[in-house]
KEDOGU-228297 format. One record per residue (C-alpha): x, y, z; residue in one letter; residue number from 0. Coordinates in Angstrom, 1 decimal. Layout:
<nodes>
east X, north Y, up Z, bavex a, bakol NUM
...
</nodes>
This chain:
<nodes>
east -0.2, north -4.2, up 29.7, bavex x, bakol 0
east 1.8, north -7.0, up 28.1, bavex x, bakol 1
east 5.0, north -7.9, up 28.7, bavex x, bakol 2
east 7.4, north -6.6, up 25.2, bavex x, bakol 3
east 8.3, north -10.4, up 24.9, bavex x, bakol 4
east 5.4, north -11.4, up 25.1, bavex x, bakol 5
east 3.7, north -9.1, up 22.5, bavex x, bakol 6
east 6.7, north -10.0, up 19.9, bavex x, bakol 7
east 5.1, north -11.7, up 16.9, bavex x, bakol 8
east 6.3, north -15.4, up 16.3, bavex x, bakol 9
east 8.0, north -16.5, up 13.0, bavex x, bakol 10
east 7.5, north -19.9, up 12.2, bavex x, bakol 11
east 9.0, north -20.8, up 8.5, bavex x, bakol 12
east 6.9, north -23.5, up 6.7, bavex x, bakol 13
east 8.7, north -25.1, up 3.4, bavex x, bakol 14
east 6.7, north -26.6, up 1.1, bavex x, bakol 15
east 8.9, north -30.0, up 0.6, bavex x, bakol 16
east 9.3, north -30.3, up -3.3, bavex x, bakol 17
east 8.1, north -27.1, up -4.0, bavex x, bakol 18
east 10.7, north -24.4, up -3.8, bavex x, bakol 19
east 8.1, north -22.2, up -1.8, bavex x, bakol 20
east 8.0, north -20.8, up 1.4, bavex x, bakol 21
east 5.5, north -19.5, up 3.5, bavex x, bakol 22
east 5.8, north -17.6, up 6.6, bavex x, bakol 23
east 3.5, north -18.1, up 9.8, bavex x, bakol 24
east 3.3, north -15.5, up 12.2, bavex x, bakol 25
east 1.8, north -15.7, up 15.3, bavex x, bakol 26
east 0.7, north -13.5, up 18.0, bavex x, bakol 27
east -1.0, north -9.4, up 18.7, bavex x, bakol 28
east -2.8, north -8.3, up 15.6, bavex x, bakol 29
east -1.7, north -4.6, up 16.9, bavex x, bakol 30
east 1.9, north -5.8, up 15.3, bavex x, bakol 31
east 0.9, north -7.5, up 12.4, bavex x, bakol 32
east 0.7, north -4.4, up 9.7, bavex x, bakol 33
east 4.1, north -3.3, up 10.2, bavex x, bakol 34
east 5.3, north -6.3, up 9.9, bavex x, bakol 35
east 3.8, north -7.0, up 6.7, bavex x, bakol 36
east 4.6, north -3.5, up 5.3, bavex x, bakol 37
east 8.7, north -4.9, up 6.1, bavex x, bakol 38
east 8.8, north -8.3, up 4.5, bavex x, bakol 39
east 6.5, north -6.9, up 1.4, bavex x, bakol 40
east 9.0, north -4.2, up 1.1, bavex x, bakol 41
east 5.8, north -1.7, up 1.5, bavex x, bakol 42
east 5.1, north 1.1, up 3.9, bavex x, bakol 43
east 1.7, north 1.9, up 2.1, bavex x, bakol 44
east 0.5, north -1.6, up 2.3, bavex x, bakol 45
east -2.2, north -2.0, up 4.6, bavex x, bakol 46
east -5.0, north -4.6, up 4.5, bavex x, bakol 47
east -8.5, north -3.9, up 4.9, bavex x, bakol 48
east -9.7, north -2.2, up 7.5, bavex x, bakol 49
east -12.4, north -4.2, up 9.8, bavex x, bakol 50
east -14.5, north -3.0, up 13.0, bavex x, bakol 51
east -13.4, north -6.1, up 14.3, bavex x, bakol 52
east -9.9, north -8.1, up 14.8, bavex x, bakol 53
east -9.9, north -11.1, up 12.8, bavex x, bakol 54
east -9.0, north -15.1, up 13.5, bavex x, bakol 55
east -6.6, north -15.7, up 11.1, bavex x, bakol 56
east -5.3, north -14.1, up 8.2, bavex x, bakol 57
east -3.4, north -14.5, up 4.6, bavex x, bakol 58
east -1.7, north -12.1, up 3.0, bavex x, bakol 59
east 0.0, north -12.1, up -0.4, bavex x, bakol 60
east 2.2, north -9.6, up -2.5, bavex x, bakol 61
east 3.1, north -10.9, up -6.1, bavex x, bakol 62
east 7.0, north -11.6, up -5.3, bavex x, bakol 63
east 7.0, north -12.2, up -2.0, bavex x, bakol 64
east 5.8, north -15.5, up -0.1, bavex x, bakol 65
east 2.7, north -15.3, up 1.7, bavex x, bakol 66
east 2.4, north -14.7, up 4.7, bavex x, bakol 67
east -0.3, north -16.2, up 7.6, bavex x, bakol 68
east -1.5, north -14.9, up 10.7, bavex x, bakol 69
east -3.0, north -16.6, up 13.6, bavex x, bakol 70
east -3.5, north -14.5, up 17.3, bavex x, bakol 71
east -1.9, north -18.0, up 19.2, bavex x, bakol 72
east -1.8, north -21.7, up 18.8, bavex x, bakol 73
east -4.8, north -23.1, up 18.0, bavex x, bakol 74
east -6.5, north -25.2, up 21.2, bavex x, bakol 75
east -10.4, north -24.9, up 20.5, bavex x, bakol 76
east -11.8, north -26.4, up 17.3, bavex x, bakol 77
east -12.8, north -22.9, up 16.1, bavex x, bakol 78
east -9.3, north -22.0, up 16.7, bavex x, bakol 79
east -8.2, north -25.4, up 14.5, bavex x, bakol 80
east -11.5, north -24.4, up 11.9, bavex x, bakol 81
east -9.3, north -21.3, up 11.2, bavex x, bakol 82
east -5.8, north -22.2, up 11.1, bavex x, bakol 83
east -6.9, north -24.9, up 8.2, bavex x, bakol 84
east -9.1, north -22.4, up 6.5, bavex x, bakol 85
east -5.6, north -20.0, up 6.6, bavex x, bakol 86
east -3.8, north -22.9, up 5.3, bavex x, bakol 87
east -6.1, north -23.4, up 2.3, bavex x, bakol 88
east -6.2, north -19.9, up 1.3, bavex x, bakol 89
east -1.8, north -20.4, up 1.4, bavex x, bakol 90
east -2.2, north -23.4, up -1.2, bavex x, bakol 91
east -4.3, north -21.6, up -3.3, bavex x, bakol 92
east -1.4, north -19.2, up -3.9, bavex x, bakol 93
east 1.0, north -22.2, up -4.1, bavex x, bakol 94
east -1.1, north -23.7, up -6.8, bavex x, bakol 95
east -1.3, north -20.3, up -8.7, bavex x, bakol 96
east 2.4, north -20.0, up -8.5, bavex x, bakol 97
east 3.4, north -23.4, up -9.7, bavex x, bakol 98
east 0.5, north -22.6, up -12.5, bavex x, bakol 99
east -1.2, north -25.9, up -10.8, bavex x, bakol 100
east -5.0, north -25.8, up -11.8, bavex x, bakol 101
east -7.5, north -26.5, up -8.7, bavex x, bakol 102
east -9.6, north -29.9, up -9.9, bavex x, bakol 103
east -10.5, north -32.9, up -8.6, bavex x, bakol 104
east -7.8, north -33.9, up -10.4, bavex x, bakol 105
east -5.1, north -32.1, up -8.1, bavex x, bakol 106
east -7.1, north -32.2, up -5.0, bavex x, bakol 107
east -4.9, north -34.9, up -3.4, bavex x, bakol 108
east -1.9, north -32.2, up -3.9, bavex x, bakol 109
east -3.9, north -29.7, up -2.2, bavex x, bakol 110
east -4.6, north -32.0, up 0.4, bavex x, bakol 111
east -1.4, north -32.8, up 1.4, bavex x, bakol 112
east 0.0, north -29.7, up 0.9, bavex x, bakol 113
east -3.0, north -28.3, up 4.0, bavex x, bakol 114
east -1.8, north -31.3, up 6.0, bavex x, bakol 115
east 2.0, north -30.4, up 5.7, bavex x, bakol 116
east 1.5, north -26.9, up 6.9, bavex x, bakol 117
east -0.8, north -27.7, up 9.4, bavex x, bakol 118
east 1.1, north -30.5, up 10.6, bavex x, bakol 119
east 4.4, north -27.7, up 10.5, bavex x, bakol 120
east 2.9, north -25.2, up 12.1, bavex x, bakol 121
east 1.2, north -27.2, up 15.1, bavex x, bakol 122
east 4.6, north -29.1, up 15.3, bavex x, bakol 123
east 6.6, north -26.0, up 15.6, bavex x, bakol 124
east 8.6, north -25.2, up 18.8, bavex x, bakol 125
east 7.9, north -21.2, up 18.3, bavex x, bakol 126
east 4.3, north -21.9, up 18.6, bavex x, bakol 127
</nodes>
């Protein structure tokens, strides 16, 4: 059985530089990870999908509430990377739907920089 401080989930807060968004990272047992996203969305009846299987990574989102990203640990194999950027893509999606920022070539260098500042964040975090 895991230690408690061990099982705790990690809160790493990413913000988004000019953007006056937010994203939260949290990192650790999947077990944890429902009730903790029923308290920061403010909804005991939230609960995500239910799956035969624990996931790699996760992205949730509540309209009025940053989203938030789930990983089990940090990331050391390159399917472990693979998902932490595909998290990261599915966070600036809602970035670029809150700041009403279409997704086209156009604004693919924002996109890109955006992934690479949370990646970048989250890797370079001390919680991690």
């Amino acid at each position: 059985m895991k230690k408690e401080k061990e099982s705790k989930l990690k809160e790493i807060s990413v913000h988004m530089g000019m953007f006056d968004f937010e994203v939260n990272v949290i990192v650790g047992d999947y077990s944890r990870v429902v009730k903790y996203i029923q308290w920061k969305f403010e909804d005991e009846d939230f609960n995500p999908e239910d799956s035969d299987y624990e996931p790699r990574g996760l992205c949730f989102f509540c309209k009025g509430f940053e989203p938030i990203m789930w990983i089990p640990k940090k990331p050391k194999t390159p399917r472990e990377h693979a998902t932490l950027a595909h998290e990261c893509l599915h966070v600036v999606f809602h970035l670029f739907e809150w700041a009403k920022i279409p997704v086209t070539s156009d604004t693919e260098e924002v996109a890109t920089h955006a992934m690479a500042h949370l990646i970048t964040t989250i890797l370079d975090s001390k919680q991690l």
